[in-house]
Structure formats: C-alpha cells, structure tokens
KOLDOMAR-160503 format. One record per residue (C-alpha): z, y, x. Coordinates in steps of 0.2 Angstrom, whole numbers, plus 5000, padded with zeros to 4 digits. Layout:
% residues N
REC    pz    py    px
REC     Z     Y     X
...
% end
This chain:
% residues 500
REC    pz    py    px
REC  4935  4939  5161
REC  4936  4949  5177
REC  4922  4950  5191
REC  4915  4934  5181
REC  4933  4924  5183
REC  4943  4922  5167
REC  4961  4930  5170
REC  4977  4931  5159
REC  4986  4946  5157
REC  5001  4952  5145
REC  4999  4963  5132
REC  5017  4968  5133
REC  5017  4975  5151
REC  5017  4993  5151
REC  5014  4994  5168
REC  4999  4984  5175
REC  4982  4989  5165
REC  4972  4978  5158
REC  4955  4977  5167
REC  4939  4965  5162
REC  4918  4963  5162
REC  4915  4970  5145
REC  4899  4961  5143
REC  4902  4943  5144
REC  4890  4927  5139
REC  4894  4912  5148
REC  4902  4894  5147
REC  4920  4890  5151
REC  4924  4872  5154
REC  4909  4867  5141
REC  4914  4881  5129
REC  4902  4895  5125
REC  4910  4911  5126
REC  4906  4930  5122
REC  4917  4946  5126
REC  4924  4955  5109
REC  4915  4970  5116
REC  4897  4961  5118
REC  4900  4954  5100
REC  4902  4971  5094
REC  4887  4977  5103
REC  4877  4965  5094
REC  4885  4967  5078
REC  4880  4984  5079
REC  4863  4982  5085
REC  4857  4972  5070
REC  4851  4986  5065
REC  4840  5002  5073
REC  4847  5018  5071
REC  4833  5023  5060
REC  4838  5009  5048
REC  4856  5015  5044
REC  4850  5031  5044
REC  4841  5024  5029
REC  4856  5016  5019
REC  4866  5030  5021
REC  4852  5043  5017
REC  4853  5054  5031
REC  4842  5059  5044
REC  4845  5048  5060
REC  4849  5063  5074
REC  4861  5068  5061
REC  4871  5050  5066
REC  4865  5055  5084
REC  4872  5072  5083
REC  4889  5065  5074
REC  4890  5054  5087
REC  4891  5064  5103
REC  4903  5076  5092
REC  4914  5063  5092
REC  4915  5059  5109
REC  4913  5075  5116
REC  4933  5078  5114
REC  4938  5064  5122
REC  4955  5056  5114
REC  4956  5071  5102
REC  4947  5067  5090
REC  4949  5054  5073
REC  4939  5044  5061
REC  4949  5046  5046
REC  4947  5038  5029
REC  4954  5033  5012
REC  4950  5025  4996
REC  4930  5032  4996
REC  4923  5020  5009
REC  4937  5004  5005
REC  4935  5002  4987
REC  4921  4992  4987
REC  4914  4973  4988
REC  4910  4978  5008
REC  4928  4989  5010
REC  4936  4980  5021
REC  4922  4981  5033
REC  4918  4998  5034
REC  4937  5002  5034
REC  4936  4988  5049
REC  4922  4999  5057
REC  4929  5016  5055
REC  4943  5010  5064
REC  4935  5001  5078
REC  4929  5019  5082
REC  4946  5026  5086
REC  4949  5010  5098
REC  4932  5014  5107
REC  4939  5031  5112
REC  4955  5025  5114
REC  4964  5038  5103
REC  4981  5028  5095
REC  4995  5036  5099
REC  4988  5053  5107
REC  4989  5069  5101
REC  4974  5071  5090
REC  4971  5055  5088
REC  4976  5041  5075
REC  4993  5038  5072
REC  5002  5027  5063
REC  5013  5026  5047
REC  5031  5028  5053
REC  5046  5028  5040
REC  5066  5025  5041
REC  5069  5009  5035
REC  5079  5007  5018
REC  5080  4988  5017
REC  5094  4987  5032
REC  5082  4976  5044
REC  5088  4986  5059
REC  5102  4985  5070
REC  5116  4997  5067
REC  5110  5000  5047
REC  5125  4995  5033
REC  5115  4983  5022
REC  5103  4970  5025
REC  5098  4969  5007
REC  5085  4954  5009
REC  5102  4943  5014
REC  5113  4952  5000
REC  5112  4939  4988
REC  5122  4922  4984
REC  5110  4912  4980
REC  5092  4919  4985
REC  5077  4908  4979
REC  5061  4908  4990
REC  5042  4910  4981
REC  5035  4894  4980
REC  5017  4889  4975
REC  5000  4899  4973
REC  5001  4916  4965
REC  4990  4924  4950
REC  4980  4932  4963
REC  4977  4917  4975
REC  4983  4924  4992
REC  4984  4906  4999
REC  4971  4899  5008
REC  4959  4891  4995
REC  4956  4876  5008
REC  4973  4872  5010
REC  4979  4870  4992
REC  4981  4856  4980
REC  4965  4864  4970
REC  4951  4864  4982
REC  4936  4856  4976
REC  4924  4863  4989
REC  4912  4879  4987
REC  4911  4891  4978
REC  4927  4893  4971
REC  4931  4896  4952
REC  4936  4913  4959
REC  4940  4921  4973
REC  4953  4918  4985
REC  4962  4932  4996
REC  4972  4924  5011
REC  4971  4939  5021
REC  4973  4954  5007
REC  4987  4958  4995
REC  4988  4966  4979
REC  4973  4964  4974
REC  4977  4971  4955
REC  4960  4970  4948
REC  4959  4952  4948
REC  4976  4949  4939
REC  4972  4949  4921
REC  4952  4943  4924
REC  4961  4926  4935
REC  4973  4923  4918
REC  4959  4925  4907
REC  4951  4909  4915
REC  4968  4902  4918
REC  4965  4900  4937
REC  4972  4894  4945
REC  4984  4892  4930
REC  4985  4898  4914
REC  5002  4909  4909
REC  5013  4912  4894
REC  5019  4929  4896
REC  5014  4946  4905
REC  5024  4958  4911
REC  5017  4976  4916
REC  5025  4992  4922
REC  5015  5007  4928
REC  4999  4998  4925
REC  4985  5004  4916
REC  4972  4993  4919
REC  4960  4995  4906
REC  4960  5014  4911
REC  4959  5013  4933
REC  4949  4999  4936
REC  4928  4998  4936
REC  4926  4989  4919
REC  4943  4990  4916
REC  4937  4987  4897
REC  4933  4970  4900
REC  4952  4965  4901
REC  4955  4970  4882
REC  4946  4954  4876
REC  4958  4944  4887
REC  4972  4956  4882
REC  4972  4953  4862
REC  4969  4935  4864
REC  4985  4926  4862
REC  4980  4908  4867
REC  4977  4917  4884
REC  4992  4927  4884
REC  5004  4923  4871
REC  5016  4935  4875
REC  5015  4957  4882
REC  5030  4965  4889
REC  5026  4983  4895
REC  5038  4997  4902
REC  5029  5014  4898
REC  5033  5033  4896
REC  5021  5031  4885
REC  5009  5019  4871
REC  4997  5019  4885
REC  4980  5015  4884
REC  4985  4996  4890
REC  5001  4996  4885
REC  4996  4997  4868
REC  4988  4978  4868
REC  5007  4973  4873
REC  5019  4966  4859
REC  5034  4975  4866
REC  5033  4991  4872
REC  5050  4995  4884
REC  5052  5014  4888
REC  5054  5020  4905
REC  5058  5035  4915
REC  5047  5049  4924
REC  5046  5056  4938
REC  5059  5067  4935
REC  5071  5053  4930
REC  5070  5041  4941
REC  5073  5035  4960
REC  5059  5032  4971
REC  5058  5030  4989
REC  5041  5036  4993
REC  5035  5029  5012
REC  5023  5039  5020
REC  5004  5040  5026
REC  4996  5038  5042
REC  4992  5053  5044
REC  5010  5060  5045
REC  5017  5060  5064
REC  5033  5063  5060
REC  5046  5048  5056
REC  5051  5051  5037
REC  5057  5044  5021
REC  5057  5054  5004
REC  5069  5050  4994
REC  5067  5055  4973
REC  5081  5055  4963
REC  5085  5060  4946
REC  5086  5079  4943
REC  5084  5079  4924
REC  5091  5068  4909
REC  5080  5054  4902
REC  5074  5058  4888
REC  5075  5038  4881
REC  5089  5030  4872
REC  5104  5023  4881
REC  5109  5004  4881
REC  5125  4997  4888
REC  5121  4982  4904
REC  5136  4973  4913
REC  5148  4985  4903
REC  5138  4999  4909
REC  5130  5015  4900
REC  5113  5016  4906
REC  5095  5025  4898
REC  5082  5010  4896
REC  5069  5007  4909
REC  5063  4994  4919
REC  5080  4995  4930
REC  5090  4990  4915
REC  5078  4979  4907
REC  5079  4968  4925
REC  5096  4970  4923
REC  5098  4966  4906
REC  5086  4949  4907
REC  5099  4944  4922
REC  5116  4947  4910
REC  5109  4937  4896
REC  5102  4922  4910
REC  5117  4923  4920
REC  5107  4927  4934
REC  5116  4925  4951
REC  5115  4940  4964
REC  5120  4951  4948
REC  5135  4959  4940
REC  5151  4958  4949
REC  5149  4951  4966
REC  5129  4952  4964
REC  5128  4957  4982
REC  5142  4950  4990
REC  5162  4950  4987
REC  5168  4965  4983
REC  5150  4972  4981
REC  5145  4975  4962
REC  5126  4976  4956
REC  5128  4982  4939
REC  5117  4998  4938
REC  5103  5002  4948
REC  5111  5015  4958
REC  5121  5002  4967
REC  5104  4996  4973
REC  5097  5011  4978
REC  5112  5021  4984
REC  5113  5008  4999
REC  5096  5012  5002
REC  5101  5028  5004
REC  5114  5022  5015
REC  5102  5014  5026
REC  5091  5029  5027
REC  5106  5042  5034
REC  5110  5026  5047
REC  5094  5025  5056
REC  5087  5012  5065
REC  5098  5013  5082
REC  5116  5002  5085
REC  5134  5011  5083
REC  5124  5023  5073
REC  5117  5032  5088
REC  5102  5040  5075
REC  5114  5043  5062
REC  5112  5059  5049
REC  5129  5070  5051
REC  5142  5068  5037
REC  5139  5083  5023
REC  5151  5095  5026
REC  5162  5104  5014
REC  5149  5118  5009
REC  5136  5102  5005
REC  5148  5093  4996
REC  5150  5106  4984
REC  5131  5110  4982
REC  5127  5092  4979
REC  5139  5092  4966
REC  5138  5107  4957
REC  5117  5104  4957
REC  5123  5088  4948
REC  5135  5095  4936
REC  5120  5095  4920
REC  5118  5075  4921
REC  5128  5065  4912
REC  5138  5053  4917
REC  5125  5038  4912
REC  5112  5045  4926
REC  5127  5053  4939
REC  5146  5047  4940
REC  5151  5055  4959
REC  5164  5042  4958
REC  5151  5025  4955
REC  5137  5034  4968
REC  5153  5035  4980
REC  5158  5017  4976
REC  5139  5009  4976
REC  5135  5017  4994
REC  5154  5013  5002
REC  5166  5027  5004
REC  5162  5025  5021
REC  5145  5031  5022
REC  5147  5044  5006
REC  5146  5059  5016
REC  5129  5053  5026
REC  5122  5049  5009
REC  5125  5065  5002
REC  5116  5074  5017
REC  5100  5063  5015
REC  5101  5067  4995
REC  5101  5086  4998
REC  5088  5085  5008
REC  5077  5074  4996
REC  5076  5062  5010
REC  5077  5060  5028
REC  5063  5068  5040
REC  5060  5068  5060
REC  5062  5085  5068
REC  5045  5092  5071
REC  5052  5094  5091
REC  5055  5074  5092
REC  5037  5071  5086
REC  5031  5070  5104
REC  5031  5063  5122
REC  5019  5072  5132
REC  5003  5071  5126
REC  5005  5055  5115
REC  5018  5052  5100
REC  5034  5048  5100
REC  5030  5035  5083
REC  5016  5026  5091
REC  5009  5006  5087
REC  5014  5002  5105
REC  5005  4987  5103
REC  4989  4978  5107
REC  4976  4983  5095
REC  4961  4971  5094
REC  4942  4973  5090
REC  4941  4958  5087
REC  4952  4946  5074
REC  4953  4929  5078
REC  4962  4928  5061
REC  4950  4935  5050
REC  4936  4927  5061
REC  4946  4908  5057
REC  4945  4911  5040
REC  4933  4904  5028
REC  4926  4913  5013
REC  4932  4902  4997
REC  4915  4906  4988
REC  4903  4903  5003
REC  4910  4890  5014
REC  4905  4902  5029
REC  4918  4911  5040
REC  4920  4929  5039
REC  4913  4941  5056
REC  4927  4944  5068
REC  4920  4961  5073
REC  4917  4976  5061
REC  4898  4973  5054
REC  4888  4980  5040
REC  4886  4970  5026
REC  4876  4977  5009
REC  4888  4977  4994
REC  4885  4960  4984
REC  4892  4950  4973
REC  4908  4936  4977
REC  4893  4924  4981
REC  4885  4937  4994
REC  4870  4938  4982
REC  4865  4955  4985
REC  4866  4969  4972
REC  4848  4976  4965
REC  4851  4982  4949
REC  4840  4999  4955
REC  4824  4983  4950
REC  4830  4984  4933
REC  4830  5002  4933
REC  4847  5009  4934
REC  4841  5019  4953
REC  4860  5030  4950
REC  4875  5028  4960
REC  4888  5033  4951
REC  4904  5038  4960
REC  4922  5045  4956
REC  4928  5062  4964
REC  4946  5073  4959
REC  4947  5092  4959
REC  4958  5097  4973
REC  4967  5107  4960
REC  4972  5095  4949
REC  4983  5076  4952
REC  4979  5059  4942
REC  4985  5063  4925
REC  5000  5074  4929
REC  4992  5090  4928
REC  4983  5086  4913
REC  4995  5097  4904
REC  4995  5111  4914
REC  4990  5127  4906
REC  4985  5137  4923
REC  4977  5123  4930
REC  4967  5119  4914
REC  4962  5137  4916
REC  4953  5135  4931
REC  4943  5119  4925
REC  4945  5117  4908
REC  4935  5100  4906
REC  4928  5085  4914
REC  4909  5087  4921
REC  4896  5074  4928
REC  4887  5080  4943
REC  4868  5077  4945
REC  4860  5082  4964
REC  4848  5093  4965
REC  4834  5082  4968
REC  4840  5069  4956
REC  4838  5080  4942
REC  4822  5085  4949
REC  4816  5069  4948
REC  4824  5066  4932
REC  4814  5083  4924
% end
C-alpha cells in the first residue's frame, strides 16, 4: 500500500525502491487487510516492556538501553545467535525474532551487518562446473512417501485423522534427529524393521536422550541395529552390528561454512593419516571399512545401479569413495562461473611434488595418485591438486567486498512476514502458526504451557562448554585437562542463597 492505494512492485528491480504506508488496516475488495509491519507492532505490543523484562529476568531500562545501542550504529551492527536461544519448544520463534531485528535496521549484506553463508558448490549445480552429480546416475529413484520424521504436511497425507496428531508433524523444519527413534517406538507413522546409525549418539546428545534405550533394546520395535562407530559408543552399544569407521583424521569431509564467515569458502578434509581399521576388498578394490565402503559393499552384493563400473556414467567408475569425492574436488577448483572463468590455477610443478611427497606415508588403499587422477579426470588433476593443498578453496579477503556492502550478499527479498509459515497448520492444535516473530512461553506439543516450578522444581537447568575445550575431542588432551580437570554444576549467587 502507497498513500492508501495498493501498488505492485518487483522485488527483483534493483533500481526503483520499494516505497509503502507501513501502518495499514483497511479492506480491499471485501478483504480485511493489515501491513506485515503493523502485524509486527502488535505482535510485539502484546506485552509491556516491564513484562518481558520479567520473563527474561532483567531490569526493563536494561532492554531500553539495549535497544538504543543497537540502533545507535546504524547498519553496523548485528543480532547474532546460535543453538542457546533455538533449541527449545519456542526456538523457532525467537530465532524468527532475532532475525527480524537485523531487517528493521536494514543490515543484510552491509559491512557490519549480517551476512550470509556463502560456499563453492561441490555437487556441479553451476554452469561451467565438470559434474552434475545429482544427474550422474543411470537409473536415479526419487523418495516417495512420508519419512520417519514426518516433514509432510499432516493434513495432506493418507493418515490424517484430525487434531492432535499421534505426534508431531514438521512440514517446514528438517532434521529434526530427536524425534527419530521416539516416532519408531510408536511406529508412526510406520513401524520399521531395521536402523541404521552413523555418528549418532542419541542417548548421549539429546535432553532425555535415556528414554530411547527402552525402544532401543526392544526387538519387536526395532528387530534389527546397524551402527558405523570409531567406537562401542554409548548408543551404539544397543546395535547388533557394530561397523567401524574412520576419524577425523582418516576421512574426507567437505565442511560448508557459517553465516558469520564473509568470505566465499569450502574446506575440504582429506585423509592425512592411515586408518587404523581392517581393510576389505569392494568392486575389486582395497579399501579400510567405513560407512563409504559399507554403502558400497550393500550396492555390490544387490547389484545396485549407479555403482561399479559405469556407476556414474560411461567410462565413469564408482568403485571407491574417492571417485565420488575427487569430483567434488573437481567441482570446488572449477567455480561457479562458465568456460571456467573463476577457476583455481593448475598446481605447478613445485605443488605437484609437495602434494605427492606429503602423501608418500599412505598406502595405496587410502592414496593411489594414479586412481585420484583417474576419479577427478586427467583433465582437472592439476586444479584438484591445488585445492587439496590448500585444504580447500577460500575467497581472497580483497574480493570480500563492494563498497560498503559484500560481495556474497542474499540479494533477495527478505520478508517479516511468511506467508508460508502463516498458511500452515499446527498438526497438534488445528490452529495456524503466527506469520510474524511473537513470544510464545515454552510448552508442550499441545501448547499446554510448562509449570513444573508448581511442583517445585523452581531450577533451569542449562548446558554451557568451556571455550577451551571442543565436544568430546579434547577430552584426551593432557594440557587442556590441566586447565579444567573436571566437569562442574554452576549455581548463581542468589540461587545458592536461597538454597542455604
């Protein structure tokens, strides 16, 4: 709406701003309509400055003063946040609100500002890269029905039998881990006959993580456990076959970035040490066991198409992992430009020789130069070997910018309002979800709200990790251990007042 008058504009123009009446409330053609900015307003004012001051337990000129800080600076300056104010049942809201607080300045894209996550792409998506690896395959299936985690939409499906459902539905979210083996203990949607798990520990990094061991050990509920683990971990334990895989050290990994990284960039980990895990042979091909060649393995013995020789194409083998990832690589050093106008130089001899002679102590199982050279194309070889030297591929720190905004930027329009998340029902409720960022009180699935303080547990209890130490790497490390020997539980002062 513009001077009253309801107006179109394209959010692809780059030249002509987009102008409007930011608080609207009026009827269109017998249609009530409100501006996304006066639906915020009201969201907001639901409740007094005083009253969130209460919820979050500050004093309310401290949110005042906050505030004006943070719009004293004008696009430099960011609300930034992580898993602390996300992992809960009211997450997505108050990641929603955060959020909504770098629109209202207007900081995407600025220097200062937010940014977003920019990598090289490895799947060959982009013009000019060697392989489109979604369309290397002969005979490519497509997913089909409703998965563990029920990302459909609950209304939709064959199963819908109105409000509340058995659990929750998740149209909008993804990977939602914690409900995977809870939904195949009540065998909802469906029940299944085998799990498979790799890198999960579920009974260890989940809250009440404990509660899956009963489904776990049950064998009516899950006849069969597969795990791939570096070690009897405390979930793989439960499986019935217990696959070894490879560290950190060992392995390949292609590790994508983090919004708070300006420059375009790809790390790229490859094997630097030999597995210390048995060897197996896989299409006529020595390999250590891991979940690569257990994949790999499952696909020989079924006759799998899109593996072995020709799995990718003519003349294009997939018989060890490397001939996956190695395009990968490929794709990386190729950039996302035609005629390979972004490309990395080739290595030149001096590189050559380094890569090879930093390789020298692996054995042929983990690097063959002649099957890395093969499984990348002679053609791109050189290229490959330049990204792998450099552990990846990373933007120059000069091409980070244009001015005073980044060269990476969204480019695109960003919404306070979702019309998608505001069309969608909740599958337990029957009620659509807000459109604009709101506070709602953690609950339960029902929206039933959480009051166990009337039953006397009046603690919140919440994670935090030492700076100086990383998830359960470091565990081992004898200088680190030295600084904080052991684990402690933190009490506030006037908590432990209270408490005597």
């Amino acid at each position: 709406m513009k001077d009253g008058k309801p107006v179109t504009f394209d959010p692809n123009d780059e030249k002509n701003p987009v102008e409007g009446d930011l608080f609207v409330d009026t009827e269109i053609n017998g249609i009530k309509v409100k501006s996304t900015f006066l639906l915020l307003a009201e969201s907001a004012k639901l409740y007094t400055i005083e009253q969130y001051a209460e919820i979050c337990g500050v004093k309310p000129e401290d949110i005042v003063d906050l505030a004006k800080e943070f719009v004293s600076h004008g696009k430099k300056a960011a609300a930034d946040i992580h898993r602390g104010v996300s992992q809960h049942t009211n997450g997505f809201y108050n990641v929603f609100a955060w959020l909504t607080l770098n629109l209202l300045i207007g900081n995407y894209d600025w220097k200062g500002g937010m940014v977003q996550l920019s990598t090289y792409d490895y799947m060959g998506k982009k013009e000019g890269q060697p392989y489109y690896l979604e369309k290397l395959h002969p005979d490519k299936m497509t997913p089909f029905g409703i998965d563990i985690i029920r990302h459909g939409e609950y209304e939709k499906s064959t199963i819908f039998k109105g409000y509340p459902a058995k659990r929750p539905w998740y149209p909008i979210a993804t990977d939602v881990y914690q409900e995977i083996i809870p939904s195949i203990g009540d065998a909802y949607p469906y029940p299944v006959k085998i799990l498979m798990m790799y890198m999960a520990a579920p009974t260890y990094s989940i809250p009440a993580g404990n509660t899956n061991i009963d489904i776990l050990v049950d064998t009516k509920k899950i006849p069969l456990i597969i795990a791939c683990d570096i070690t009897i971990g405390v979930t793989s334990m439960y499986a019935d076959y217990i696959f070894p895989d490879l560290s950190y050290l060992e392995r390949w990994e292609f590790h994508g970035s983090y919004p708070s990284v300006t420059q375009k960039v790809q790390p790229i980990r490859q094997p630097v040490v030999a597995p210390l895990v048995d060897k197996v042979k896989v299409f006529g091909e020595e390999m250590p066991i891991c979940l690569e060649s257990i994949l790999l393995a499952i696909a020989e013995k079924l006759g799998l198409k899109g593996f072995g020789k020709d799995g990718f194409a003519s003349g294009l083998d997939f018989r060890r992992p490397e001939d996956f990832y190695l395009k990968m690589v490929a794709n990386v050093a190729y950039g996302e430009k035609p005629e390979g106008k972004y490309a990395v130089p080739d290595a030149d001899l001096k590189e050559m020789k380094l890569f090879y002679e930093t390789r020298k102590h692996l054995p042929k199982s983990i690097f063959d130069p002649v099957k890395w050279e093969k499984a990348c194309g002679s053609q791109h070889w050189k290229k490959v070997v330049y990204v792998l030297n450099r552990g990846g591929r990373f933007q120059n720190y000069e091409d980070t910018y244009e001015g005073e905004q980044v060269k990476n930027k969204y480019g695109k329009l960003i919404n306070i309002y979702s019309e998608k998340l505001a069309k969608t029902k909740n599958c337990m409720t029957g009620k659509f979800f807000p459109g604009v960022a709101t506070y709602i009180p953690i609950a339960d699935c029902l929206g039933r709200p959480i009051e166990d303080e009337k039953e006397g547990y009046n603690l919140t209890l919440i994670t935090y990790r030492e700076i100086a130490n990383c998830k359960s790497r470091t565990s081992t490390n004898y200088w680190l251990l030295g600084l904080l020997p052991e684990n402690f539980i933190l009490v506030s002062r006037e908590d432990a007042k209270n408490l005597g």
